[in-house]
N, C-alpha and C positions, 0 to 999 in steps of 0.2 A: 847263142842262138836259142830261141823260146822254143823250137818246134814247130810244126805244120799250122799254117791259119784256116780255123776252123770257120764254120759259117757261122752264124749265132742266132738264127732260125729257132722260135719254138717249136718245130718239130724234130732237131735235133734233139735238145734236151728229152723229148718224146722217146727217140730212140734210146737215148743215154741209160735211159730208166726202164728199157722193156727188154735192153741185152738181155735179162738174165732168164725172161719168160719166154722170148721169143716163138722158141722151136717150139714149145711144150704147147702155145697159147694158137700159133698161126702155121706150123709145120704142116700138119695134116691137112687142114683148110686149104693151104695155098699148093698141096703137092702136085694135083694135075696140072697147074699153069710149070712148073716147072717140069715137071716130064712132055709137056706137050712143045716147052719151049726146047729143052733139049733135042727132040726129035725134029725140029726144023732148023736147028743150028746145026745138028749131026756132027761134030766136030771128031778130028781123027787125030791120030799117033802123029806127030811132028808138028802139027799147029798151034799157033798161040791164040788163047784169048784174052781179051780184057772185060770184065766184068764189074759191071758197074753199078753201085750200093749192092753188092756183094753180099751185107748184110752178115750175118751170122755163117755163112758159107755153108747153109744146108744145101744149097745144089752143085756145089764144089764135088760132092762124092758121086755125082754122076757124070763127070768125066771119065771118057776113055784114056786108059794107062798110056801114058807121055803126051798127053795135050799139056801145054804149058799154059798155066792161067792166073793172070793176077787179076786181084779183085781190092776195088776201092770203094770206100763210103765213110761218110760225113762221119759216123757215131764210130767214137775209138773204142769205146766198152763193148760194139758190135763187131769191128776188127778182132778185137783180141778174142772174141767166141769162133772167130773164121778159123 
């Protein structure tokens, strides 16, 4: 078995190559859409999410302790920063 099939999108490869800048480059910029999205998800202790192009999993640390969450997206070099 080869592995998961990937999409082959130029904007994958996009992402492939900004895994490493990501946080440093779009963190800050993009944090109030993720705090703003947090506070209308509100997610608590026993629930699961799924979170999709997850990306780098900088909003991963703003779950509340025992939400269950997995997160998928297209760029594998952006997973393994998750």
């Amino acid at each position: 078995m080869s592995g998961p099939a990937r999409p082959t999108a130029p904007r994958v490869g996009l992402y492939d190559r900004l895994a490493p800048l990501y946080d440093f480059v779009y963190g800050a910029g993009l944090e109030p859409g993720r705090r703003r999205a947090m506070r209308c998800l509100a997610p608590r202790r026993g629930e699961r999410v799924l979170e999709a192009g997850i990306g780098t999993g900088l909003a991963a640390r703003a779950y509340a302790p025992g939400v269950r969450v997995t997160g998928i997206d297209v760029s594998w070099p952006m997973l393994r920063r998750a």
